[in-house]
ZADO-1210 file (C-alpha; in nm, 4 decimals, padded with zeros to 6 digits):
<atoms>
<atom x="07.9340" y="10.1790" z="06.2486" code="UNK" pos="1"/>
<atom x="07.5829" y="10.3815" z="06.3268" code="UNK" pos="2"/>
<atom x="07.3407" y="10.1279" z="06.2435" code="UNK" pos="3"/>
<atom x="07.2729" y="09.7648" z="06.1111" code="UNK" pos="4"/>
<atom x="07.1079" y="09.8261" z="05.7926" code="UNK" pos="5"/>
<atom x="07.4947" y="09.9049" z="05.6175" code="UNK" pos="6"/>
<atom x="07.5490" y="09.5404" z="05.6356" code="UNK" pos="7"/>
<atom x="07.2250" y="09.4162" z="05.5283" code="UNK" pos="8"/>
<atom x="07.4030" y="09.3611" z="05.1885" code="UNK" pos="9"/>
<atom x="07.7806" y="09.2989" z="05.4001" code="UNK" pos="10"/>
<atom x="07.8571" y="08.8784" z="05.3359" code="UNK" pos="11"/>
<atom x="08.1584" y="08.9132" z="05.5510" code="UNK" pos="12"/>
<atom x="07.9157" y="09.0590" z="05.8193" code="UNK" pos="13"/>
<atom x="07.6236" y="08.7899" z="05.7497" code="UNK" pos="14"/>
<atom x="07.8906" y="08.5086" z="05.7610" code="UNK" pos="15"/>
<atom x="08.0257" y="08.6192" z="06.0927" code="UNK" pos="16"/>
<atom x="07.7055" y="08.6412" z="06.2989" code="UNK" pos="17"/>
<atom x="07.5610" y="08.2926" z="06.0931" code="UNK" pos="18"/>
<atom x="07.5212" y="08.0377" z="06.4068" code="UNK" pos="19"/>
<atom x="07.8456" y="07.7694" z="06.3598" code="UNK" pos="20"/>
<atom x="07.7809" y="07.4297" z="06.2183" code="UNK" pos="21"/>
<atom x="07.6611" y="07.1546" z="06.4793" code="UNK" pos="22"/>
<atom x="07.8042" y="06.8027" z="06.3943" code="UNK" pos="23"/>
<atom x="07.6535" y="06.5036" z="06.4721" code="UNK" pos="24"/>
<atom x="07.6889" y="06.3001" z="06.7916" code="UNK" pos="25"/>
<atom x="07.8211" y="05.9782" z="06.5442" code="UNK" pos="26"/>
<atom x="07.9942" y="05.9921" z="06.2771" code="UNK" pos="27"/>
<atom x="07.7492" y="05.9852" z="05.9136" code="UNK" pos="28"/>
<atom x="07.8411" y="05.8720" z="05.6297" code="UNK" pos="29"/>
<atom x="07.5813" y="05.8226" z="05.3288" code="UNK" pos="30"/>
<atom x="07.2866" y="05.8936" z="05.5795" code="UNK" pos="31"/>
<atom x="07.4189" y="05.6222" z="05.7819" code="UNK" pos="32"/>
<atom x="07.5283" y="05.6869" z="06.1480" code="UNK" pos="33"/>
<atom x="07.8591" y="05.4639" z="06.2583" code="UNK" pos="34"/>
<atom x="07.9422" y="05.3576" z="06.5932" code="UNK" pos="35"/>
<atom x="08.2093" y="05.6154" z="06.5600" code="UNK" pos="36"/>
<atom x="08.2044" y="05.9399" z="06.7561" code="UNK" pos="37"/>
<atom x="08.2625" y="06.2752" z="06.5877" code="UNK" pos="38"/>
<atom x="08.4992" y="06.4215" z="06.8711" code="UNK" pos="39"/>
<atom x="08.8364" y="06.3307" z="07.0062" code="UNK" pos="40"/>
<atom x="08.8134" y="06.0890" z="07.2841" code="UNK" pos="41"/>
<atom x="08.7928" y="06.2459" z="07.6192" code="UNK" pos="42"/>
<atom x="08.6091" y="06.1378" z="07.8959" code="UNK" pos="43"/>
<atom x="08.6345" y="06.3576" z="08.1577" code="UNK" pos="44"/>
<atom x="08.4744" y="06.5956" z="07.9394" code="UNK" pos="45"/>
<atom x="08.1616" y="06.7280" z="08.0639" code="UNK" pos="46"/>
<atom x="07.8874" y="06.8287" z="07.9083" code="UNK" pos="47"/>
<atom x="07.4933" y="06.9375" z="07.9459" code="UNK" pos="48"/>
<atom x="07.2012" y="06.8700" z="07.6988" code="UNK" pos="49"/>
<atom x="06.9241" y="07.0447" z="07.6007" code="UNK" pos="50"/>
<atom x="06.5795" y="06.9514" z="07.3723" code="UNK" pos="51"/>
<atom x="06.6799" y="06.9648" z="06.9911" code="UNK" pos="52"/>
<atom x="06.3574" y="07.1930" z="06.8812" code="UNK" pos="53"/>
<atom x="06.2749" y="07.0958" z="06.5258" code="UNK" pos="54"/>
<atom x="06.2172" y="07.4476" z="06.3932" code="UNK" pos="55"/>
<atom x="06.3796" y="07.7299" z="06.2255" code="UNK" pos="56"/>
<atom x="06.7048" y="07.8485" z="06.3148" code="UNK" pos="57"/>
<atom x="06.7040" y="08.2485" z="06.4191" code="UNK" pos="58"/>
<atom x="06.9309" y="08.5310" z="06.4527" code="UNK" pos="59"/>
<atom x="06.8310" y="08.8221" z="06.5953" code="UNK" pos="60"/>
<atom x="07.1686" y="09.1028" z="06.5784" code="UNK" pos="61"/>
<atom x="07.1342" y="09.3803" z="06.8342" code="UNK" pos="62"/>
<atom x="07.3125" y="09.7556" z="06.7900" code="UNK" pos="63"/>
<atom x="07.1914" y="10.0450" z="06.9669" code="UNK" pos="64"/>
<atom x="06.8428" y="09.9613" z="06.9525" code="UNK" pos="65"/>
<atom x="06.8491" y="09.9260" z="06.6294" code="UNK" pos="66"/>
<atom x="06.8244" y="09.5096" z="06.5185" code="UNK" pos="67"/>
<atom x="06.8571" y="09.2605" z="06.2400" code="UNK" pos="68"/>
<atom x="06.6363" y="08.9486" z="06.2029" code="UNK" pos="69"/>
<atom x="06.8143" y="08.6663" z="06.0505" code="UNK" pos="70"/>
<atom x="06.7260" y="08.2838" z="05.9030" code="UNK" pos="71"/>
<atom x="07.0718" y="08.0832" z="05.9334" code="UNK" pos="72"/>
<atom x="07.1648" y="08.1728" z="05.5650" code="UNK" pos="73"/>
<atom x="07.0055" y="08.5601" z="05.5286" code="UNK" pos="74"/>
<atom x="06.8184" y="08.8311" z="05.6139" code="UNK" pos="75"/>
<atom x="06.4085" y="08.8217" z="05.7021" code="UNK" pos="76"/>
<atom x="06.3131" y="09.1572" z="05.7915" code="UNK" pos="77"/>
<atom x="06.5212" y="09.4650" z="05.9619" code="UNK" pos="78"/>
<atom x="06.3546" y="09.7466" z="06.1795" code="UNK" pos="79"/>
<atom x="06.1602" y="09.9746" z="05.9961" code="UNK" pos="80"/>
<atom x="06.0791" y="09.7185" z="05.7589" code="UNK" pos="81"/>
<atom x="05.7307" y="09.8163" z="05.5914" code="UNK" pos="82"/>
<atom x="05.7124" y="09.4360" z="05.4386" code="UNK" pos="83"/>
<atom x="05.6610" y="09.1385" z="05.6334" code="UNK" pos="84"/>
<atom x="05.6513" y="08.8350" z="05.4524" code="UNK" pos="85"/>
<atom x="05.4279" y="08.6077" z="05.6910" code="UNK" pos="86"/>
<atom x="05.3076" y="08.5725" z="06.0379" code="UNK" pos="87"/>
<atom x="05.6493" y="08.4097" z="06.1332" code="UNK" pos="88"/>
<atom x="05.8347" y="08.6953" z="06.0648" code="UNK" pos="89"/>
<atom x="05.5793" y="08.9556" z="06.2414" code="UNK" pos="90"/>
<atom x="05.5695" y="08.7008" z="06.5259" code="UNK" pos="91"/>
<atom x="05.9666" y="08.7200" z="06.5244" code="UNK" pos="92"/>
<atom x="05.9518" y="09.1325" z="06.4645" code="UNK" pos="93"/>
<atom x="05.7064" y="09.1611" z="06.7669" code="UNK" pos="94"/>
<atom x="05.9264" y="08.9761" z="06.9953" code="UNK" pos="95"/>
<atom x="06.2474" y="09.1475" z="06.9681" code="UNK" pos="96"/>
<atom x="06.0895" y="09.4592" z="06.9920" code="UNK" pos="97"/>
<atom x="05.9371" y="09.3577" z="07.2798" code="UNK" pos="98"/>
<atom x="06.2943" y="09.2101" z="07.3966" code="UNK" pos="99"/>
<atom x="06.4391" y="09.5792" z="07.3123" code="UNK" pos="100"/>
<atom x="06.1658" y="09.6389" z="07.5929" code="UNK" pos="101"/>
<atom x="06.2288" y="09.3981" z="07.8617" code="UNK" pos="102"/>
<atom x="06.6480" y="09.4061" z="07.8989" code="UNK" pos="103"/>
<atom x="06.8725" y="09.6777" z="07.8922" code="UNK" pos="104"/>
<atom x="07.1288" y="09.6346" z="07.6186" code="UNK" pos="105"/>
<atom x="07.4467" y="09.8032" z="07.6407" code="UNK" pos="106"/>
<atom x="07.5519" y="10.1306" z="07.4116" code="UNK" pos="107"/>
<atom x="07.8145" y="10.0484" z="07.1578" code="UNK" pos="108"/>
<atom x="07.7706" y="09.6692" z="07.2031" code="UNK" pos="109"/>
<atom x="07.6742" y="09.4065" z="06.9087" code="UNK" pos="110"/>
<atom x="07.4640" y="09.1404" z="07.0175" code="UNK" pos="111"/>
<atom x="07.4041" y="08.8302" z="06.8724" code="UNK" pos="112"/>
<atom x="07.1594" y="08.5879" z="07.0301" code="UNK" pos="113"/>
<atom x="07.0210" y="08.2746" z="06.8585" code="UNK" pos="114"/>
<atom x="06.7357" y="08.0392" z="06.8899" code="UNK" pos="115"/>
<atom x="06.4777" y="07.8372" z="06.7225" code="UNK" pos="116"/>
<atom x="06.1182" y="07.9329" z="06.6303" code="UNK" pos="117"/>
<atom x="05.8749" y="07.6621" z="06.6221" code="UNK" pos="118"/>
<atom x="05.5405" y="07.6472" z="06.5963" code="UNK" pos="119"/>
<atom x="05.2537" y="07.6989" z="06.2582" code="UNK" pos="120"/>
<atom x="05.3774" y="07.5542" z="05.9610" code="UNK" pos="121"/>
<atom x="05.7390" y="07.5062" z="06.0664" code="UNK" pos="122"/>
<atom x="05.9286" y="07.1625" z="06.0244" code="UNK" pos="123"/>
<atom x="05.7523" y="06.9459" z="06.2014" code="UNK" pos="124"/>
<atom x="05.4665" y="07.1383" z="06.3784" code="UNK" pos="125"/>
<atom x="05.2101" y="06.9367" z="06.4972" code="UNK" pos="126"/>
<atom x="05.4243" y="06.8050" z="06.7095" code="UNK" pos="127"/>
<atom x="05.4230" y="07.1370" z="06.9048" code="UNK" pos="128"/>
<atom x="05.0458" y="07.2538" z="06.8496" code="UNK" pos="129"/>
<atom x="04.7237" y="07.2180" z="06.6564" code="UNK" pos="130"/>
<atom x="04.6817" y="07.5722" z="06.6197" code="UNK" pos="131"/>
<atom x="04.6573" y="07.7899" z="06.3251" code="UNK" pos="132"/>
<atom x="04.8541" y="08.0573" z="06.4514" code="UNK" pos="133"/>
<atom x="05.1302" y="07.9611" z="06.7419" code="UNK" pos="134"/>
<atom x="05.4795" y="08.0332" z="06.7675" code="UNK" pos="135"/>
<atom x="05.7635" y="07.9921" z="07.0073" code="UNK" pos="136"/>
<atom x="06.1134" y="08.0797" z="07.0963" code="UNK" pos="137"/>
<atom x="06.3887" y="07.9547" z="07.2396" code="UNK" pos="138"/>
<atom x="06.7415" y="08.0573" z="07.2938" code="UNK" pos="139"/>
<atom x="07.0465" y="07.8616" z="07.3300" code="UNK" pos="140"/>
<atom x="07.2736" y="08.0955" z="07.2764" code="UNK" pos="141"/>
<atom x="07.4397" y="08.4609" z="07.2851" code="UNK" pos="142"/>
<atom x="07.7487" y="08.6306" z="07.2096" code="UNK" pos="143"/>
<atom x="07.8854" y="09.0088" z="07.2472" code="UNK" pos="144"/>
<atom x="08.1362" y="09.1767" z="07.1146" code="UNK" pos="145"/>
<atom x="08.2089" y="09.6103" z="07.1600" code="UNK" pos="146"/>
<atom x="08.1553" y="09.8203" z="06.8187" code="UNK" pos="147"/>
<atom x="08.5570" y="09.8790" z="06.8006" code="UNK" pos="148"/>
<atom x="08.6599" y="09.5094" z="06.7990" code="UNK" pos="149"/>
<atom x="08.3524" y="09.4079" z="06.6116" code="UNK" pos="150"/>
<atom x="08.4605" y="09.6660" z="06.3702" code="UNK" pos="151"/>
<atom x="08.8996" y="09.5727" z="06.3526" code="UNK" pos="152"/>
<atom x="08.7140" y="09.2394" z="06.2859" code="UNK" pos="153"/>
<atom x="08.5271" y="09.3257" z="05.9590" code="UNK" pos="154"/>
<atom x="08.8583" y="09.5521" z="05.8531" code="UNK" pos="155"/>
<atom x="09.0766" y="09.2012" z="05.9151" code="UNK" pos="156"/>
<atom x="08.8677" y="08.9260" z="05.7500" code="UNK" pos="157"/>
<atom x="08.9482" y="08.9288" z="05.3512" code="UNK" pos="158"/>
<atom x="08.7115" y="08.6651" z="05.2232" code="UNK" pos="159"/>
<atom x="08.4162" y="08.4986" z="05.4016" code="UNK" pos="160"/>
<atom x="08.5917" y="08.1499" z="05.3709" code="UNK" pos="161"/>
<atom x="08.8322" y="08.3746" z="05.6546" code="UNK" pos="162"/>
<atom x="08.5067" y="08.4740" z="05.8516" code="UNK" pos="163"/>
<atom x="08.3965" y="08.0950" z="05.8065" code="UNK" pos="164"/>
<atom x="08.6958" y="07.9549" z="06.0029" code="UNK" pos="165"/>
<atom x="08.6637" y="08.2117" z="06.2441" code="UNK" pos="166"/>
<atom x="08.3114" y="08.1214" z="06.3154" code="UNK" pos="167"/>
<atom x="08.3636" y="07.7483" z="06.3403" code="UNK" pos="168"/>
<atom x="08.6390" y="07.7218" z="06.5098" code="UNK" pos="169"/>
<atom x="08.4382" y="07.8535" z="06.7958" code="UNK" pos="170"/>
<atom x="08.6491" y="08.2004" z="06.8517" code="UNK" pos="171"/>
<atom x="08.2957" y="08.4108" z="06.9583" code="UNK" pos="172"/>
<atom x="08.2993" y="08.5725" z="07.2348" code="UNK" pos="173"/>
<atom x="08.0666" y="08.3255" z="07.4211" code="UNK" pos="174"/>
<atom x="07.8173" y="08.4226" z="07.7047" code="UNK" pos="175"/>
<atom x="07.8595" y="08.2138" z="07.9744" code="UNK" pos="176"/>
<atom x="07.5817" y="08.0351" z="08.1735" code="UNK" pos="177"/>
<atom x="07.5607" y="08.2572" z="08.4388" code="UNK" pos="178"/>
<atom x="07.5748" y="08.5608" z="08.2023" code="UNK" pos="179"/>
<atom x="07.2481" y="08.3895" z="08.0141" code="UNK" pos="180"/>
<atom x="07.0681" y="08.3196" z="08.3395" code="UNK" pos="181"/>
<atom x="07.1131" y="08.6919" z="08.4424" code="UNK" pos="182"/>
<atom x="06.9971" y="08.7822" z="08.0559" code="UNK" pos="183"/>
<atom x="06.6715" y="08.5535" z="08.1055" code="UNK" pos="184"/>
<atom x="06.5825" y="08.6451" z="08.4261" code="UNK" pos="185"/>
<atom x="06.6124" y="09.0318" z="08.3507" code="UNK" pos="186"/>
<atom x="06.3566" y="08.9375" z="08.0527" code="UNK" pos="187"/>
<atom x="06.1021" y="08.9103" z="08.3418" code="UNK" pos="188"/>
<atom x="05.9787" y="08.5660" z="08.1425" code="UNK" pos="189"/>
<atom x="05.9605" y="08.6822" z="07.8414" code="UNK" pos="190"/>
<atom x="06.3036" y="08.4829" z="07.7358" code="UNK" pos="191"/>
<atom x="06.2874" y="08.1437" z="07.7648" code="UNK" pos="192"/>
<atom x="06.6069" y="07.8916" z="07.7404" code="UNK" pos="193"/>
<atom x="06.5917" y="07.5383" z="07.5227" code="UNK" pos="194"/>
<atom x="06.4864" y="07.2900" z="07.7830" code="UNK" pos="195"/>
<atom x="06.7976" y="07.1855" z="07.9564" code="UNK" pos="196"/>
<atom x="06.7794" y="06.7730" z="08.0575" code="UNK" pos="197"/>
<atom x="07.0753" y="06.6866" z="08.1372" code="UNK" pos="198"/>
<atom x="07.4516" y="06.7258" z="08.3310" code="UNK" pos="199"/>
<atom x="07.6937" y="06.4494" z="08.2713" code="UNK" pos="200"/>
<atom x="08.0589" y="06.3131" z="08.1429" code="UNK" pos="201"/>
<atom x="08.0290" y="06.2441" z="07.8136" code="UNK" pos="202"/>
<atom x="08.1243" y="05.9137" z="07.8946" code="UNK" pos="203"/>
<atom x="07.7936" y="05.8574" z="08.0126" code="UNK" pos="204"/>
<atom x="07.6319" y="05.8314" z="07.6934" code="UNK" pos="205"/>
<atom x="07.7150" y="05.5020" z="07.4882" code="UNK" pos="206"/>
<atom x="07.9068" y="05.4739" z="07.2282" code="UNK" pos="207"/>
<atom x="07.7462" y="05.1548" z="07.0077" code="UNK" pos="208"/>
<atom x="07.4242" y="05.3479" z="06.8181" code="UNK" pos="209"/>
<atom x="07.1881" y="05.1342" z="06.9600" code="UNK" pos="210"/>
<atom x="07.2583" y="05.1751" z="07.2918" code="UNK" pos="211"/>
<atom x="07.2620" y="05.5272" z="07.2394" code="UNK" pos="212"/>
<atom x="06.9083" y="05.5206" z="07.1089" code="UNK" pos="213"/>
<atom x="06.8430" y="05.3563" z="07.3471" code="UNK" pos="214"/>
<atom x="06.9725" y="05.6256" z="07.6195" code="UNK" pos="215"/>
<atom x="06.8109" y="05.9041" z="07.3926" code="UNK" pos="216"/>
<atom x="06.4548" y="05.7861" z="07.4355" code="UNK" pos="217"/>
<atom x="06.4302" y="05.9062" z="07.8170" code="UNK" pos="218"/>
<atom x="06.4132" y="06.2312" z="07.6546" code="UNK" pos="219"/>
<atom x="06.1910" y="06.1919" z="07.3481" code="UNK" pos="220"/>
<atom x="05.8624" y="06.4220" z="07.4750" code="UNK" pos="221"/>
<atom x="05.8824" y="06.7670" z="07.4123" code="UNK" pos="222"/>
<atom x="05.9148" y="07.0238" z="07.6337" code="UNK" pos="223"/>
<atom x="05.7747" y="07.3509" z="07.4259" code="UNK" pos="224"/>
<atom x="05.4439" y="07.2210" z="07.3620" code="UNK" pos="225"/>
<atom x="05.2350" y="07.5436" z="07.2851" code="UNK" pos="226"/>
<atom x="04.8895" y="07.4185" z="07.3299" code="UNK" pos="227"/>
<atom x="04.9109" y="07.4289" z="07.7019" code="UNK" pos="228"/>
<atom x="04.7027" y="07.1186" z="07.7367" code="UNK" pos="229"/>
<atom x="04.9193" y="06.8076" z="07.8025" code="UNK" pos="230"/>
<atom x="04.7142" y="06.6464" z="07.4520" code="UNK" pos="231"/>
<atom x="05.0291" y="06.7226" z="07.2367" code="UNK" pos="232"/>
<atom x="05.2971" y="06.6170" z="07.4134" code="UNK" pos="233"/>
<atom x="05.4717" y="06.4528" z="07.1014" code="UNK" pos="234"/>
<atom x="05.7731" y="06.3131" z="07.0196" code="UNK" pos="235"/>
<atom x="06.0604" y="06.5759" z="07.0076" code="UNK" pos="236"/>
<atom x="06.3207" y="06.6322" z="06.7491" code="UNK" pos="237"/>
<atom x="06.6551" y="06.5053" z="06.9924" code="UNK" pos="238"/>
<atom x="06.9263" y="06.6877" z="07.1942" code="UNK" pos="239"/>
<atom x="07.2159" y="06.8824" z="07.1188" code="UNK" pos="240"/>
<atom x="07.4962" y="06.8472" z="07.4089" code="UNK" pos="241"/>
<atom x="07.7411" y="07.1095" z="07.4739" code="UNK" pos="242"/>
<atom x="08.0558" y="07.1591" z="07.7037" code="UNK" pos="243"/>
<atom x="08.0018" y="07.5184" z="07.8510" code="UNK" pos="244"/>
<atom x="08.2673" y="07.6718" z="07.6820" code="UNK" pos="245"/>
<atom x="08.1074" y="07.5816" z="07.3481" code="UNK" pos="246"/>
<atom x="08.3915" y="07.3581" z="07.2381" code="UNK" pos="247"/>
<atom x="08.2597" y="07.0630" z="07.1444" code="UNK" pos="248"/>
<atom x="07.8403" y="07.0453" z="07.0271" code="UNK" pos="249"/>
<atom x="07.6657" y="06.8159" z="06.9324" code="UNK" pos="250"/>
<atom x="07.3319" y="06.7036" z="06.7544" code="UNK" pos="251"/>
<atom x="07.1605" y="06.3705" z="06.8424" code="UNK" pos="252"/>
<atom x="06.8203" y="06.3221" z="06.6113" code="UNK" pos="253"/>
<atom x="06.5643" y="06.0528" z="06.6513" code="UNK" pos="254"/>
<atom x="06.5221" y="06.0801" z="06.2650" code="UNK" pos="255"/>
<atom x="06.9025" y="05.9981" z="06.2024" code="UNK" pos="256"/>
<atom x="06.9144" y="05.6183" z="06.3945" code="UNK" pos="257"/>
<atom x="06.5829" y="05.5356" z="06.2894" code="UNK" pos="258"/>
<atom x="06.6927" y="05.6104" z="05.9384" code="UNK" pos="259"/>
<atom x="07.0311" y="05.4112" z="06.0247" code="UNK" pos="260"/>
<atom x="06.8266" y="05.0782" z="06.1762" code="UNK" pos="261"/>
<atom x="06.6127" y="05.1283" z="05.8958" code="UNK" pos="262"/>
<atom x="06.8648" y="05.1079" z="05.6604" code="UNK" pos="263"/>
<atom x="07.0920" y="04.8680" z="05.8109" code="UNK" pos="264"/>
<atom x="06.7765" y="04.6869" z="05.9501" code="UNK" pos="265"/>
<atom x="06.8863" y="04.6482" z="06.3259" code="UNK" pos="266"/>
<atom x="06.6298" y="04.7266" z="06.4437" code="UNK" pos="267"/>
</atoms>
């Protein structure tokens, strides 16, 4: 293993770094949320929430200084890339590089860090700026594994339904909170994390879909307005809650019970 670009055209390898699937909070069936939860019930479980960013999922995979840009599905643009598609991608080029800059990553070490980019033309935008040109990222996750076990892990996995199990069955090697505080605060504000809102049992948030609406709407501003001006504080996407050891997340989206009432017309 010298560099990334080998496994620029590696599925096993692009599987196995892909961010795992996020279910949501209720159960959906037909595009219809059911006052059914998705996870077994435990209520001492614990969990914290952070702003659901309505924007493009991103990879970025880090070797040796060299790096990897990723969408959730593929490849955007590698180092040394002569081509960059759009302004997204240069935006997303210029901040790992300046990342690369800011932290020092460990020889011999793959890391994979995640986050969304919002801003210009992305999803819903103009809920984050009026601008032309204005991008953001956030992270809400990392994981690290050494070149020999990342490698014995390629050798093992036969098939990338293998590497898919693997990957959602949560067996990355997690950073911890502490380890991504340290990581952020090394970045010297250059890294920011999604906005955290909560700490609580997941007992505290209702069960019956209305009531959880209900409990969702303290948190329906955005935090990662871009503008800087207070005007464009608008409505964000949801949350995603998360136990710390990344075994149980979840997605709750303002879009998904409004569809539900609409459809069901309760509300």
């Amino acid at each position: 293993m010298k560099n990334l670009t080998e496994f620029l055209t590696n599925p096993i390898f692009n599987s196995l770094t892909k961010y795992p699937s996020i279910q949501t909070f209720h159960k959906m069936e037909k595009g219809i949320l059911k006052d059914e939860l998705t996870f077994p019930a435990n209520e001492s479980l614990e969990v914290y929430m952070t702003e659901k960013i309505d924007g493009s999922n991103i990879r970025f995979i880090i070797y040796n200084g060299d790096y990897l840009i990723g969408s959730r599905k593929e490849w955007i643009y590698a180092k040394g890339d002569r081509l960059i598609s759009n302004e997204q991608v240069m935006y997303l080029k210029n901040y790992v590089e300046e990342v690369l800059k800011s932290y020092t990553f460990k020889k011999n070490i793959l890391y994979c860090i995640y986050g969304e980019v919002h801003g210009t033309g992305i999803q819903s935008w103009r809920n984050y700026t009026l601008s032309s040109q204005s991008y953001g990222f956030r992270i809400f996750d990392i994981w690290s594994m050494e070149k020999k076990d990342i490698e014995n892990l390629l050798i093992s996995m036969k098939s990338k339904d293998e590497v898919s199990n693997w990957r959602e069955n949560n067996n990355q090697p997690w950073w911890n909170m502490n380890e991504m505080t340290t990581f952020i605060i090394n970045c010297c504000g250059l890294v920011e994390y999604a906005p955290f809102k909560l700490l609580c049992s997941i007992k505290n948030i209702p069960i019956d879909i209305e009531e959880t609406y209900e409990f969702m709407r303290r948190f329906q501003h955005t935090d990662v307005n871009l503008d800087g001006t207070g005007k464009q504080n608008a409505k964000a996407e949801g949350i995603v809650v998360r136990t710390y050891d990344r075994s149980y997340i979840a997605k709750l989206r303002f879009e998904d019970y409004e569809k539900t009432f609409k459809k069901m017309k309760r509300k």
